[in-house]
C-alpha positions as CSV (number, residue, x, y, z in Angstrom):
1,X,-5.1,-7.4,-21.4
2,X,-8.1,-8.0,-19.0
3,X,-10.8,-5.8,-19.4
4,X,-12.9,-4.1,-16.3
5,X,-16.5,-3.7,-16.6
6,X,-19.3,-2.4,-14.3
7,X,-20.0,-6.2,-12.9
8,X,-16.7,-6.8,-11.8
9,X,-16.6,-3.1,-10.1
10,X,-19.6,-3.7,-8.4
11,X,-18.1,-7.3,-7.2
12,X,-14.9,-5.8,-6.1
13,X,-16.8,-3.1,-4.2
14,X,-19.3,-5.5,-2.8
15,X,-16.0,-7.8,-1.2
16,X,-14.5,-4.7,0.3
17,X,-17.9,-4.0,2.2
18,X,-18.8,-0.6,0.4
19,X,-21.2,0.4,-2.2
20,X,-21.2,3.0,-4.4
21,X,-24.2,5.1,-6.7
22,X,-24.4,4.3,-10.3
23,X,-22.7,7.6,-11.3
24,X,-19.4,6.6,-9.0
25,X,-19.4,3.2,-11.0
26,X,-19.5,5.0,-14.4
27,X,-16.8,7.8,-13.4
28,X,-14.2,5.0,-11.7
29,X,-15.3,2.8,-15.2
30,X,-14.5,5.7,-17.3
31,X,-11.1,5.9,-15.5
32,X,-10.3,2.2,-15.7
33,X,-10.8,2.6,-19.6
34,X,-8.3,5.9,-19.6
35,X,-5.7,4.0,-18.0
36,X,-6.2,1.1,-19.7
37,X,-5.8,2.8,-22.9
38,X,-2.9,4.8,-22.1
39,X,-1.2,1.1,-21.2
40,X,-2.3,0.0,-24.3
41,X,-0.2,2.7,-26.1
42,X,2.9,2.5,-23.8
43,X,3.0,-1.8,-24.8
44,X,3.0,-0.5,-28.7
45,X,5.9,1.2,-28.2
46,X,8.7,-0.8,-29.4
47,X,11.7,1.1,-27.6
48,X,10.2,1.1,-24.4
49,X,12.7,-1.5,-22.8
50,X,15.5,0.7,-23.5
51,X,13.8,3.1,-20.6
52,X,14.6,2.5,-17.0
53,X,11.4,1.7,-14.5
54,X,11.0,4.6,-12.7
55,X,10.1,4.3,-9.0
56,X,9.7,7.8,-8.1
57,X,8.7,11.0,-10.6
58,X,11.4,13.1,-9.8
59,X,14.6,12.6,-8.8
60,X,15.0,12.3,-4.3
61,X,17.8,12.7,-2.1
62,X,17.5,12.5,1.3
63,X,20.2,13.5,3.1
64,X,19.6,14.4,6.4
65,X,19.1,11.0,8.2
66,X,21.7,9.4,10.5
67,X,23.4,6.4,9.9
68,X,22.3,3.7,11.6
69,X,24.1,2.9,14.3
70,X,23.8,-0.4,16.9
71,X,23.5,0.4,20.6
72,X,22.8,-1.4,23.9
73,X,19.7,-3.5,23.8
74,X,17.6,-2.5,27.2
75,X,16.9,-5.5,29.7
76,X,14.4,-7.2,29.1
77,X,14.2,-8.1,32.9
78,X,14.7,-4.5,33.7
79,X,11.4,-3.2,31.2
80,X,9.2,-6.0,32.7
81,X,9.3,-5.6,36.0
82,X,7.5,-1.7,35.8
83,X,5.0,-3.7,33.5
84,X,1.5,-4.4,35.1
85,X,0.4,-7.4,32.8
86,X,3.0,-9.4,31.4
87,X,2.9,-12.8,29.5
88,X,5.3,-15.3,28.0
89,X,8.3,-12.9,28.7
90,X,6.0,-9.6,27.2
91,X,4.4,-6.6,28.0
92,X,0.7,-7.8,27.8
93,X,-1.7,-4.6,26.3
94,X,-5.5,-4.0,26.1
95,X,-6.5,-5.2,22.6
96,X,-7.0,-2.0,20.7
97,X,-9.2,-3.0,17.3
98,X,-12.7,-3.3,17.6
């Protein structure tokens, strides 16, 4: 299992454009090497293959949403010609990230 250490934190921090103070490094370092030891003991157990994945803690039914249903597709002449700025057959929009 690959190990993290303080020089691969600081890499991975430094690539995602953020820093952080050398107390943050230890306490996210400590954590890495809590999880990592907790997978460590779930890999020694020999019966854990007989154990479905789980993708949620608890058990979740939802069942209040609609069934999907097809309807009419709008116009596409129709939407474009209330459209200011249109381009190659689309609604053309200010650029909204900096």
């Amino acid at each position: 299992m690959k190990t993290v250490d303080l020089k691969k934190l600081q890499t991975a921090a430094n690539r995602l454009c953020f820093d952080m103070s050398e107390e943050e490094y230890q306490t996210l370092l400590n954590e890495f090497r809590t999880i990592t030891k907790q997978m460590e003991l779930i890999a020694e157990d020999k019966t854990i293959d007989q154990y479905e994945p789980m993708i949620y803690p608890f058990p979740c039914v939802i069942n209040d949403l609609r069934d999907d249903e097809p309807i009419n597709p709008s116009n596409r002449d129709e939407i474009l010609k209330n459209a200011q700025n249109k381009l190659a057959g689309q609604i053309k929009v200010k650029k909204v990230n900096g």
